[in-house]
DRENSE-996837 format. One record per residue (C-alpha): residue number from 0; residue in three letters; x, y, z. Coordinates in steps of 0.25 Angstrom, whole numbers. Each point is the difference from the previous one (the first is absolute). Example, Ala and Ser with C-alpha at 12.3 -4.5 7.8 and 13.67 -1.06 7.14 Angstrom:
@num 0&residuo Ala&x 49&y -18&z 31
@num 1&residuo Ser&x 6&y 14&z -2
***
This chain:
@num 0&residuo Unk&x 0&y 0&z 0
@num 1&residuo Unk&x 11&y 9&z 2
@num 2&residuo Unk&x 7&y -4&z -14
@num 3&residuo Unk&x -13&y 5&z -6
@num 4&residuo Unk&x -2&y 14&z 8
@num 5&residuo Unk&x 12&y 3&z -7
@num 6&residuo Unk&x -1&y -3&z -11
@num 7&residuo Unk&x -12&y 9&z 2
@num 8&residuo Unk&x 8&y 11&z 4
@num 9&residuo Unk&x 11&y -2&z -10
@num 10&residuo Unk&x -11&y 0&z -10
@num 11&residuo Unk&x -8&y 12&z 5
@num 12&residuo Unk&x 13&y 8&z 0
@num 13&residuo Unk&x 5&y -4&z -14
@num 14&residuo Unk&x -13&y 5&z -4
@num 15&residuo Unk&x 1&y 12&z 3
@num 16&residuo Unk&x 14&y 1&z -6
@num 17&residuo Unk&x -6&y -5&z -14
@num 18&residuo Unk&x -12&y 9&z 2
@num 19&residuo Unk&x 12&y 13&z 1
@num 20&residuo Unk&x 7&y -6&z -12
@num 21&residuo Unk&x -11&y -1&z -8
@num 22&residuo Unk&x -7&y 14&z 4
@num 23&residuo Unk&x 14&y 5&z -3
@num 24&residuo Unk&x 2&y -8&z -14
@num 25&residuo Unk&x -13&y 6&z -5
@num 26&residuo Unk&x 3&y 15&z 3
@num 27&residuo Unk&x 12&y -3&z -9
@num 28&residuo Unk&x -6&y -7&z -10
@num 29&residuo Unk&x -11&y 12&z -1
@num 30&residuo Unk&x 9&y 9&z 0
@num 31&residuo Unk&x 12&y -5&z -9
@num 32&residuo Unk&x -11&y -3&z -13
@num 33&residuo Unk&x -1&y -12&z -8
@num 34&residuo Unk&x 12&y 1&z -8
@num 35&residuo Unk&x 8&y -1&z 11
@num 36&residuo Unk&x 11&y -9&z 1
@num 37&residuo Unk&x 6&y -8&z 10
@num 38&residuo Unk&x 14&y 10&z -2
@num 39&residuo Unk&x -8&y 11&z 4
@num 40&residuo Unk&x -6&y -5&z 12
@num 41&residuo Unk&x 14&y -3&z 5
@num 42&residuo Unk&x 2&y 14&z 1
@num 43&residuo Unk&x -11&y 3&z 10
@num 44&residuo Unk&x 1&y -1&z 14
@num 45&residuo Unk&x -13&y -4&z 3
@num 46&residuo Unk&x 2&y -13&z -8
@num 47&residuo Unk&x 12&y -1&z 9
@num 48&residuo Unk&x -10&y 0&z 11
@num 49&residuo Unk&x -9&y -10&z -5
@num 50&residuo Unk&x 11&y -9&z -1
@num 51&residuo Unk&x 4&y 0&z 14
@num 52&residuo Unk&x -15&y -1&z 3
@num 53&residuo Unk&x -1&y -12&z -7
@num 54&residuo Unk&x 13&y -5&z 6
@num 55&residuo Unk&x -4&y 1&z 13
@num 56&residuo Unk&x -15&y -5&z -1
@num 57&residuo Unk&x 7&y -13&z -8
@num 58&residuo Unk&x 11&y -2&z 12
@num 59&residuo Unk&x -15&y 1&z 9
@num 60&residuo Unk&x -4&y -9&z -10
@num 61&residuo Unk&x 11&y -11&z 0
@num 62&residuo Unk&x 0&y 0&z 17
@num 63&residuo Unk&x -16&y 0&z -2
@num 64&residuo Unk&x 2&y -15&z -9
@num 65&residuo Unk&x 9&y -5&z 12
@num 66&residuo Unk&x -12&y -1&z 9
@num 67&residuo Unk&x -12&y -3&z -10
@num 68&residuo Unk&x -3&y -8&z -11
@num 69&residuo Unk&x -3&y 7&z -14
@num 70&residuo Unk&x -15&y -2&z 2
@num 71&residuo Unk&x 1&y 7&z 13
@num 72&residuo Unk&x 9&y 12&z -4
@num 73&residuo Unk&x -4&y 3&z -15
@num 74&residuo Unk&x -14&y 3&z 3
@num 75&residuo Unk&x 6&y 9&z 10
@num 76&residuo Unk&x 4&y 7&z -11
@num 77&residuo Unk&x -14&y 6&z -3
@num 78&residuo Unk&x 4&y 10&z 11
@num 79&residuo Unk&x 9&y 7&z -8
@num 80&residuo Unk&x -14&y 7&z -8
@num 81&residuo Unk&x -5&y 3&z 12
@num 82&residuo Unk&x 11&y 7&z 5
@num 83&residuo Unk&x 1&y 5&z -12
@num 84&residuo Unk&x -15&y 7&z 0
@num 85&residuo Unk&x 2&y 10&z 11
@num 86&residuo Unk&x 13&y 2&z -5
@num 87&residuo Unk&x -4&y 4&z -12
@num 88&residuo Unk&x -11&y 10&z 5
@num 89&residuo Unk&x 9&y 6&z 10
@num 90&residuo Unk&x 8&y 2&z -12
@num 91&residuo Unk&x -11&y 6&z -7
@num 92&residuo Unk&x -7&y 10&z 13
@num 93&residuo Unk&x -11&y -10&z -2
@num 94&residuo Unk&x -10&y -8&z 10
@num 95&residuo Unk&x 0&y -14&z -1
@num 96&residuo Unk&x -14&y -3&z -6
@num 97&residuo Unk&x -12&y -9&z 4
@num 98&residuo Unk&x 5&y -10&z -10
@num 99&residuo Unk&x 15&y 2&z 1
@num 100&residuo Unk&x -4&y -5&z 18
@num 101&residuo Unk&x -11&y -11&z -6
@num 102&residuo Unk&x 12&y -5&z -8
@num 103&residuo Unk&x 9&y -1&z 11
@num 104&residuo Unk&x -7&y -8&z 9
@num 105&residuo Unk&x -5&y -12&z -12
@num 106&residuo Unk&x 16&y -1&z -1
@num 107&residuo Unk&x 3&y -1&z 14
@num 108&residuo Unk&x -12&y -8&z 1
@num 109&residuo Unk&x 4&y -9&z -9
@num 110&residuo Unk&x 16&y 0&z 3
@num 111&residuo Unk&x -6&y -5&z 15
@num 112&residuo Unk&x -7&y -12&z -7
@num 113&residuo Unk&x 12&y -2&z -7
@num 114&residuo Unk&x 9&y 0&z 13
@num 115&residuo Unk&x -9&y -10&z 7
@num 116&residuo Unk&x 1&y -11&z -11
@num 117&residuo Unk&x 15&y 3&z -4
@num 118&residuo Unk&x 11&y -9&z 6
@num 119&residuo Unk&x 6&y 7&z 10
@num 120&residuo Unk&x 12&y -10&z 2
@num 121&residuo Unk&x 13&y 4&z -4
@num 122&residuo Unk&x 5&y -1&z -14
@num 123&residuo Unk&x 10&y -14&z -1
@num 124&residuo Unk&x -2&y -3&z -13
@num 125&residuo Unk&x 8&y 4&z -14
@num 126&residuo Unk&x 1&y 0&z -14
@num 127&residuo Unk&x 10&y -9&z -7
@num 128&residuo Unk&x 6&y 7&z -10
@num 129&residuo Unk&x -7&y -6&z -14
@num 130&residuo Unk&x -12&y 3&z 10
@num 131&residuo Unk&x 5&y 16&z 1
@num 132&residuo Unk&x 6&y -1&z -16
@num 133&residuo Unk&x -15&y -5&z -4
@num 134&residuo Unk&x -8&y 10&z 9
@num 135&residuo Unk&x 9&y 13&z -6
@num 136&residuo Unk&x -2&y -6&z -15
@num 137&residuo Unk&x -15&y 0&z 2
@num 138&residuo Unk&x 1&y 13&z 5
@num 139&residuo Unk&x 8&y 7&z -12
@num 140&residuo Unk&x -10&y -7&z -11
@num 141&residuo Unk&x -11&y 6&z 9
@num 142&residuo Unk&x 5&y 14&z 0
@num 143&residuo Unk&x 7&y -1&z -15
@num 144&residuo Unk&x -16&y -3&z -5
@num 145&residuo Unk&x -5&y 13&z 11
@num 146&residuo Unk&x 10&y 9&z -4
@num 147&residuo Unk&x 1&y -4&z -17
@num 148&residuo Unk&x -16&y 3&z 2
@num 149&residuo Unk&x 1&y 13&z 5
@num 150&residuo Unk&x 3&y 8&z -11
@num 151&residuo Unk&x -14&y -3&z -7
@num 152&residuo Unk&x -11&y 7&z -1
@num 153&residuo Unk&x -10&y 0&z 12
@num 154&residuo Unk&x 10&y -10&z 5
@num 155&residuo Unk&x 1&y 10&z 15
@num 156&residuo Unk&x 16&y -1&z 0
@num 157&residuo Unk&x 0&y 6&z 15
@num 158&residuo Unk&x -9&y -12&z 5
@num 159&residuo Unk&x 9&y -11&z -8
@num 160&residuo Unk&x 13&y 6&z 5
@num 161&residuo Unk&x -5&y -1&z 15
@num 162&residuo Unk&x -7&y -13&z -2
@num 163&residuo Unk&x 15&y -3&z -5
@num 164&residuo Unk&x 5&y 7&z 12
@num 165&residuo Unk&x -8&y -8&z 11
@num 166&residuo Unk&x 3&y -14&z -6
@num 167&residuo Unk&x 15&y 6&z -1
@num 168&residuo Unk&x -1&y 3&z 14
@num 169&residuo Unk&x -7&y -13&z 4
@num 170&residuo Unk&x 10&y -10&z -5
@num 171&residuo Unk&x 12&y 10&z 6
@num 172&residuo Unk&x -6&y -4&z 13
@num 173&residuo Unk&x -3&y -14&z 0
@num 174&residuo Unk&x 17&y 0&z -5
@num 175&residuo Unk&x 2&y 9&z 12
@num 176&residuo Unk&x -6&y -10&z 8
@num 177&residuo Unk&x 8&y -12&z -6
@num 178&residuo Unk&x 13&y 9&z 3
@num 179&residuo Unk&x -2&y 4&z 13
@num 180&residuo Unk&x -5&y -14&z 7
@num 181&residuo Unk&x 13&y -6&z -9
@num 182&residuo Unk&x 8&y 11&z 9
@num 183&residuo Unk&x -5&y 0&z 13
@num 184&residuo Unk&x -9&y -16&z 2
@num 185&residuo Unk&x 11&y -12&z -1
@num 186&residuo Unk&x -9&y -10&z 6
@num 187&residuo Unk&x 0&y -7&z -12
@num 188&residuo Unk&x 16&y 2&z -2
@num 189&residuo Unk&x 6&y 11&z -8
@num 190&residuo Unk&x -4&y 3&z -14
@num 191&residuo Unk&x 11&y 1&z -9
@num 192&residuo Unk&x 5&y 16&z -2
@num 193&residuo Unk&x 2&y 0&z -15
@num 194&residuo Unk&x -18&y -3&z 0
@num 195&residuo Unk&x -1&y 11&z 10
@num 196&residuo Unk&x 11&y 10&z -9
@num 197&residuo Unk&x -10&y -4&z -12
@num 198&residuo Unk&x -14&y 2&z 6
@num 199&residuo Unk&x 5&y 12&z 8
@num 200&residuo Unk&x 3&y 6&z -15
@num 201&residuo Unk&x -13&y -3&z -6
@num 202&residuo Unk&x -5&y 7&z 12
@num 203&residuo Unk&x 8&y 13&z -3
@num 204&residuo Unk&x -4&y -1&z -15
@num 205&residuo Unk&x -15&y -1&z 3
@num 206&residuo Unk&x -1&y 10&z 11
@num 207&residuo Unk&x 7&y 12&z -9
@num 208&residuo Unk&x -9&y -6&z -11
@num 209&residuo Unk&x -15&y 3&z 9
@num 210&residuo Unk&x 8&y 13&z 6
@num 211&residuo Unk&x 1&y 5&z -16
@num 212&residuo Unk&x -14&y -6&z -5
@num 213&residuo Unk&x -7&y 7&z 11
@num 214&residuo Unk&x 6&y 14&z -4
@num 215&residuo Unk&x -4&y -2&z -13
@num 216&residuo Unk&x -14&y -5&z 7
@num 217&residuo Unk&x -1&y 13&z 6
@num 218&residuo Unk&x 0&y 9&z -11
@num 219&residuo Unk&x -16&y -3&z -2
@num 220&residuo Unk&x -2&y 3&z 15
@num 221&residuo Unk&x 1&y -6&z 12
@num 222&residuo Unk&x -15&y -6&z 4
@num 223&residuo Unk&x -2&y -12&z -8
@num 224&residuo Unk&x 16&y -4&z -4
@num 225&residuo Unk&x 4&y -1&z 15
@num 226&residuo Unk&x -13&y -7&z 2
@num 227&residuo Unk&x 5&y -11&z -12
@num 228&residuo Unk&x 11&y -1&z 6
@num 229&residuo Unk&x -6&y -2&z 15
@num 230&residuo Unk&x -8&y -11&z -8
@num 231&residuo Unk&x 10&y -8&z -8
@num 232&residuo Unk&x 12&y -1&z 10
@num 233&residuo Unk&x -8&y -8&z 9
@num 234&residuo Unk&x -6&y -8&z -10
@num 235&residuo Unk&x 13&y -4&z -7
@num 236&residuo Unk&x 8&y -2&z 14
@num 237&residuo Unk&x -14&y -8&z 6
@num 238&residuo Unk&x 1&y -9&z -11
@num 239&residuo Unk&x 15&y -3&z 0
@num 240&residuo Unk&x -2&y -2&z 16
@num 241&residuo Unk&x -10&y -10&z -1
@num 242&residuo Unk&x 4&y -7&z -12
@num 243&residuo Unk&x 13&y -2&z 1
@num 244&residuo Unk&x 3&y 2&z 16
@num 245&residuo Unk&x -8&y -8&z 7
@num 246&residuo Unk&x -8&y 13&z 6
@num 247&residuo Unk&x -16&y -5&z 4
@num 248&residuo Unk&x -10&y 8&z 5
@num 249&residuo Unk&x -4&y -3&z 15
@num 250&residuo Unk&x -16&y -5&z 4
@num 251&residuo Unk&x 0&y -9&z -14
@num 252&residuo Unk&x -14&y 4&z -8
@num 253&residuo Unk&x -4&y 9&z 11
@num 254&residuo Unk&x 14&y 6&z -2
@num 255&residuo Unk&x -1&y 0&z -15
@num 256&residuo Unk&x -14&y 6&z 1
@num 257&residuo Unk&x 5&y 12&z 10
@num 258&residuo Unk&x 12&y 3&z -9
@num 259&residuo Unk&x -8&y 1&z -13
@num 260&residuo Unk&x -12&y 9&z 8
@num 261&residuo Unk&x 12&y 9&z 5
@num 262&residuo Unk&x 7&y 0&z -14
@num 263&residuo Unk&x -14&y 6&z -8
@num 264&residuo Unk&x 0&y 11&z 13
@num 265&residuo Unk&x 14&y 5&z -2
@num 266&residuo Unk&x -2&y -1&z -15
@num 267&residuo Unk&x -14&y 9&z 1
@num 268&residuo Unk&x 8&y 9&z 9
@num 269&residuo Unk&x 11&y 1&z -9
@num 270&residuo Unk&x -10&y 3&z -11
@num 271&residuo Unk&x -5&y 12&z 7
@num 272&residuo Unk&x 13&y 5&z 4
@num 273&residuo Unk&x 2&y 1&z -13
@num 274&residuo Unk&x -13&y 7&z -5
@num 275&residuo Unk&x 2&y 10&z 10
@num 276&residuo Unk&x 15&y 3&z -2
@num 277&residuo Unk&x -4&y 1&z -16
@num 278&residuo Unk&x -13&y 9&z 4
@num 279&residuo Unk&x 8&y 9&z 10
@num 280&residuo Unk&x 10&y 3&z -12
@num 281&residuo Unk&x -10&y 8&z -7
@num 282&residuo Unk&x 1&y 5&z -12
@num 283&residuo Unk&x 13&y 5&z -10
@num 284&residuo Unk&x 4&y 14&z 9
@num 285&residuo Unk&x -2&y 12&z -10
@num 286&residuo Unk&x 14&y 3&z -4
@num 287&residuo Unk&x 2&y -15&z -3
@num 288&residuo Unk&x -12&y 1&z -11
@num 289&residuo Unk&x 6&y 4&z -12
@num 290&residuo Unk&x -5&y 13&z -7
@num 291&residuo Unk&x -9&y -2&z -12
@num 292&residuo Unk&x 7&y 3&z -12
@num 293&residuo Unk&x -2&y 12&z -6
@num 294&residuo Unk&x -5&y 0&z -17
@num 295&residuo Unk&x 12&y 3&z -8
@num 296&residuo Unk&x -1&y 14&z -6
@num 297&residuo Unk&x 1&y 0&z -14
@num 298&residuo Unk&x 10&y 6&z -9
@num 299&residuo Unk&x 3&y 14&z -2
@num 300&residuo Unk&x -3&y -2&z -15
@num 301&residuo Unk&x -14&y -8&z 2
@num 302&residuo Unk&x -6&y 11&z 9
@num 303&residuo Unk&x -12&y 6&z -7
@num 304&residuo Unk&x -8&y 12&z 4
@num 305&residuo Unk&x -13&y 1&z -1
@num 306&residuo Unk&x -7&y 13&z -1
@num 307&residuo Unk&x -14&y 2&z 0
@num 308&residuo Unk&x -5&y 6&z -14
@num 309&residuo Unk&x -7&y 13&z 6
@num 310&residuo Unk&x -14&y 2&z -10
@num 311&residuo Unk&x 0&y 11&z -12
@num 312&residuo Unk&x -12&y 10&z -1
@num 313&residuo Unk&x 2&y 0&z -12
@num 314&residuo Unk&x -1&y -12&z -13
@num 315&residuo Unk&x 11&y -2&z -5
@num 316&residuo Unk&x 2&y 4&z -15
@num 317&residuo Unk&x 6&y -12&z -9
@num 318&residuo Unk&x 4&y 6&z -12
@num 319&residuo Unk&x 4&y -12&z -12
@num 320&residuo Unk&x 11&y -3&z -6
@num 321&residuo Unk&x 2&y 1&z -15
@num 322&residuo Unk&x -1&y -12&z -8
@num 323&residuo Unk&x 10&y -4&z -8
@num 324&residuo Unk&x -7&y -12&z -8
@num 325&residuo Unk&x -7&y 3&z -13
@num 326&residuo Unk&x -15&y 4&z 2
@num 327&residuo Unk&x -5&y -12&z -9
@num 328&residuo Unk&x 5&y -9&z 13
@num 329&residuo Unk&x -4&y 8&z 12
@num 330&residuo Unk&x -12&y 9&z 1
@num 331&residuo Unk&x 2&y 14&z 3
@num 332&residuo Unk&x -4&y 4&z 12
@num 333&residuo Unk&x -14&y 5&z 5
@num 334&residuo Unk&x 2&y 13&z 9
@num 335&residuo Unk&x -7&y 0&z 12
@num 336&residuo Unk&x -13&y 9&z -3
@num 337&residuo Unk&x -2&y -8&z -12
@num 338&residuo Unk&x 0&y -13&z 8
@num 339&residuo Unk&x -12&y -7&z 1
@num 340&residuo Unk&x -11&y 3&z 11
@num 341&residuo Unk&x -10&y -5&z 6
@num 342&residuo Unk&x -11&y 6&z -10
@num 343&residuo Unk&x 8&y -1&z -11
@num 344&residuo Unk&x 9&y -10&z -9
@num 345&residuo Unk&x 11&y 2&z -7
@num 346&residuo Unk&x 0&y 7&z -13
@num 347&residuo Unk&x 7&y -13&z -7
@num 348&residuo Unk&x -9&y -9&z 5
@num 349&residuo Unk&x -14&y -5&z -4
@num 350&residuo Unk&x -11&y 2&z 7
@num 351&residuo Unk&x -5&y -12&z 7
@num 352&residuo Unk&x -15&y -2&z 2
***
């Protein structure tokens, strides 16, 4: 029971360091623009800052793995959006909303179903290493298909980069796990170092990898790509515990009942987090909404003006021009007060009765 209030504590800290980091990660991603690179967030501090964030809430996260299992910790890790909510409205010189509070307590709810049916013995199990070899390849083709998706239209590239992200992140942990009881538990003997040296690499690798995929996530906002992440970490990591080390859930059906009621909490209470984080952003700021562009002004040449025709009082006169055909082909012509009227014809003409 005392392995497993620390764990509780570890993980409640290292929440809090994740929900920093990432509040952090997604000022800079708002403020640096789309076509930002990695080079150029290396010149800004507050990415510096989020690194050592994430540093911390990791090392939290590694002593957290040494008094729970991966079902017990990684759902902990739902924590970090809740933190992240008043955070984020303190941040912002907001109120936490009616919704924001509703979908804080359906994730705690459901995080305390979750603690009741979790093993809470210590960790004694590891991966080999075809095991640890196997789990990272799944997880590169997962996040090669997410990532080669992104670029399509409609495809959401924030949402596939954290979904990437979580999974990234989940697999790093169940590694760290396999790393740190191959360090500190030898009941079962000593595991060879060159294992430990080559799974402690793939954890480095895939723990920059979420790090970088998360910025990226950010750029979209911070509501629903932290929540994906939330989401798939301990989802990949549960998986990998229960398939492959050993880990069961405690009170058998029951058990399995009361995880699954307290999974569908958390998830509705992520859910909301994120509706409310998405709604509390509000609208596109005034100076960020580009001004209408104006109709081009046409050439100096093609400018007509236009004038209004004032009228005459008087008719004009229309005087004709000489004719310079013969007279057999073109008639001469009539003046005008021998033109025909109204009570007369003309004097060429016969009379029509």
């Amino acid at each position: 029971m005392n392995a497993t209030l620390a764990a509780v504590a570890l993980s409640l800290l290292s929440a809090v360091g994740y929900a920093t980091a990432a509040v952090a990660q997604e000022r800079l991603a708002s403020r640096s623009g789309p076509g930002s690179g990695l080079l150029r967030l290396l010149g800004h501090s507050a990415w510096w800052w989020a690194v050592g964030l994430n540093a911390a809430a990791a090392l939290l996260h590694v002593a957290a793995l040494k008094y729970g299992s991966l079902t017990l910790v990684q759902p902990l890790g739902a924590l970090t959006l809740v933190a992240a909510v008043p955070l984020g409205a303190r941040l912002a010189g907001r109120r936490v909303s009616r919704i924001e509070w509703r979908g804080t307590v359906l994730t705690l709810l459901g995080l305390a179903a979750l603690l009741l049916a979790a093993g809470g013995t210590p960790p004694h199990e590891t991966l080999s290493l075809p095991e640890a070899l196997g789990v990272a390849a799944v997880a590169l083709v997962l996040v090669a298909a997410l990532v080669r998706r992104a670029g399509r239209p409609g495809a959401r590239p924030g949402l596939r980069f954290a979904t990437s992200s979580g999974i990234v992140s989940g697999v790093a942990s169940a590694l760290t796990q396999t790393v740190t009881v191959s360090v500190t538990d030898h009941t079962q003997g000593p595991a060879p170092g060159w294992r430990t040296a080559v799974v402690a690499l793939l954890v480095a690798g895939f723990a920059v990898g979420g790090l970088l995929l998360s910025q990226t996530a950010y750029r979209g906002g911070l509501g629903a790509p932290l929540a994906l992440v939330t989401l798939a970490n301990p989802v990949a990591a549960s998986v990998i515990g229960l398939a492959l080390l050993g880990e069961r859930l405690q009170g058998g059906a029951v058990g399995v009942l009361l995880a699954a009621v307290g999974a569908g909490a958390a998830a509705r209470g992520v859910i909301l987090l994120t509706r409310a984080t998405g709604a509390a952003q509000g609208p596109p700021r005034p100076a960020d909404v580009p001004a209408p562009a104006s109709a081009p002004e046409p050439p100096r040449a093609l400018r007509v003006s236009v004038r209004p025709e004032l009228p005459t009082t008087q008719p004009r006169t229309v005087t004709p021009r000489p004719q310079s055909a013969p007279a057999s082909s073109v008639p001469p012509a009539v003046p005008r007060s021998a033109a025909p009227g109204p009570d007369r014809a003309p004097a060429s003409a016969p009379l029509l009765r």
